[in-house]
N, C-alpha and C positions, 0 to 999 in steps of 0.2 A: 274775298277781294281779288284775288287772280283770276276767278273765275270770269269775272266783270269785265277783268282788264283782257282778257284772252279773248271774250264775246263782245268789246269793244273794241281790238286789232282785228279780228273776222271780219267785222260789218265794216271798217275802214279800208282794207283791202277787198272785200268783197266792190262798195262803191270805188275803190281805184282801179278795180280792175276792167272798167267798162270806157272806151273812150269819148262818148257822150261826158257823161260825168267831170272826166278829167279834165275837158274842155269848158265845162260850167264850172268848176274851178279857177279855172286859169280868169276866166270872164270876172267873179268874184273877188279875184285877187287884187280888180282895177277898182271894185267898188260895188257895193250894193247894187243887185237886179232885179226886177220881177222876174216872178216866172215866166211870164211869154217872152220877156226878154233872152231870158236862156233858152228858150226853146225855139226861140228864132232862127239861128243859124241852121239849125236840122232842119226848118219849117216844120216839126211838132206841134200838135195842139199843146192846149192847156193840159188836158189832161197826160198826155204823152210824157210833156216834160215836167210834172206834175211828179209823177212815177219816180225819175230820175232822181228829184228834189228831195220824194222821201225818203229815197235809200243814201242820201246824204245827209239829210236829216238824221236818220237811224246811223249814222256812226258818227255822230256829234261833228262831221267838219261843217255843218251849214244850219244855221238857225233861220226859221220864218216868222216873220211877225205880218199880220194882215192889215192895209191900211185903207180905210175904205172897202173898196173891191176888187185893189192891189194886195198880192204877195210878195210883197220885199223880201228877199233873199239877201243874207252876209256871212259871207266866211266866216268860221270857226276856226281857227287852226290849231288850238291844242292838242287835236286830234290827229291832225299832222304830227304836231311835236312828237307825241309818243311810237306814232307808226317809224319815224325817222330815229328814234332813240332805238328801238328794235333793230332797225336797217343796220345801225350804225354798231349795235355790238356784235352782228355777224361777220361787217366790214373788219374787225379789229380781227376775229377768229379767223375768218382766212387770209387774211393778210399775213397771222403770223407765223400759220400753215404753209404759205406759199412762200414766206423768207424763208423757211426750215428749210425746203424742198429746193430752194434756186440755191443754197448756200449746200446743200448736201450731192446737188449735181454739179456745182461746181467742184468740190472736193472730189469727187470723182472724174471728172475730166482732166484735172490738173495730175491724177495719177496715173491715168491713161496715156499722158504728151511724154 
């Protein structure tokens, strides 16, 4: 099971790591796209943005269903949820690292005055 989950935050940041992607997101966020639709602002082909689609696909933030001879594109975001659950217990880790260290420099300054 961790193994899954480790190879499912890889391919989530791997796709957040590119700012094409993050921007076919953001696009997703307002509502279902086709693919040419997201590949519009880059002027990409289908195939171009196609690419991008699948590496979204492949880390569960973005599901396609085929209508017609449309690609409908909609966000996933449980895949978020977990990338941001990760985010969030490093957040905790140094925050409380960094209260040690602001609180142990002050204690030293205050002996130095």
């Amino acid at each position: 099971m961790v193994e899954l989950d480790d190879e499912r935050l890889d391919a989530v940041f791997h796709a957040l790591a590119d700012s094409t992607r993050r921007t076919m997101l953001q696009l997703l966020a307002q509502g279902e796209c086709s693919v040419g639709e997201l590949g519009a602002p880059f002027r990409m082909s289908f195939a171009g943005a196609s690419k991008h689609v699948k590496a979204l696909e492949r880390a569960g933030l973005v599901s396609r269903t085929v209508q017609g001879r449309a690609h409908v594109c909609r966000l996933e975001p449980a895949a978020l949820a977990s990338a941001n659950a990760w985010l969030r217990y490093y957040e905790g880790f140094w925050n409380n690292h960094l209260d040690a260290l602001e609180k142990e420099l002050r204690r030293e300054a205050s002996r130095g005055k």
